[in-house]
Residue, then its C-alpha position, 0 to 999 in steps of 0.5 A: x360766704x368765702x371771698x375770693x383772693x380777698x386781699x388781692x381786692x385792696x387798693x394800694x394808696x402809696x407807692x410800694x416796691x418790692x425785689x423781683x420774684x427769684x427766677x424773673x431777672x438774670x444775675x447781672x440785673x440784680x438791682x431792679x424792683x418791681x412797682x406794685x400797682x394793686x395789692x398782693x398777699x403777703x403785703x403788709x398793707x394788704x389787710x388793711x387796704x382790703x378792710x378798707x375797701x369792704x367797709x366802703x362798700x357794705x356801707x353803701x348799701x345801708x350797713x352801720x359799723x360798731x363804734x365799739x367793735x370796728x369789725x361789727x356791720x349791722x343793719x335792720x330789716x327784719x328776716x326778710x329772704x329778699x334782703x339777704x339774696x340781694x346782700x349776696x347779690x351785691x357782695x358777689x358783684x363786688x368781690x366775687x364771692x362763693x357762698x360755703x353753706x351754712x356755717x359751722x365752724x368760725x375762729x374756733x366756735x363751733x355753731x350748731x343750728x336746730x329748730x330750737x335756735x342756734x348753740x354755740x360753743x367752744x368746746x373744740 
């Protein structure tokens, strides 16, 4: 599943300024700024507020993050289909998300699936 414009999600928790985009002012008005009242790509604080908010959220519905791996949600319950539409159901609510199919490619690991289980591997 890919969210969209994730970081476009994270709330801004203190006030940031930025210069207009080129083109937006004339010459003469070469000293005004533009307030940021959400979050924007390219932001310094963008991955963080939008981890933030996930992390937030997908506890709410019953997930435990690692203490080990902060990135790691994990929670119980068993293979139940139910479970996983209501997930996607939740997350799409949430954050628009689109789903990709199954995965095969993620940071450099290829992810092959057969009736014997799941291979991974690095060899890309």
């Amino acid at each position: 599943m890919d969210v969209n414009n994730a970081f476009l999600h994270g709330d801004l928790h203190e006030e940031v300024y930025m210069t207009p985009p080129p083109g937006l002012c004339r010459q003469a008005e070469s000293t005004l700024v533009c307030q940021l009242h959400e979050s924007l790509y390219g932001l310094k604080q963008a991955p963080r507020n939008w981890f933030h908010k996930f992390s937030v959220a997908i506890q709410k519905v019953g997930f435990t993050q690692s203490l080990s791996d902060y990135s790691l949600f994990t929670r119980t319950c068993g293979n139940d289909e139910n479970a996983i539409h209501n997930l996607k159901s939740f997350l799409h609510n949430q954050f628009q998300i689109k789903a990709l199919g199954h995965l095969k490619y993620f940071l450099g690991q290829e992810i092959a699936r057969s009736k014997a289980g799941i291979a991974i591997s690095q060899r890309k």
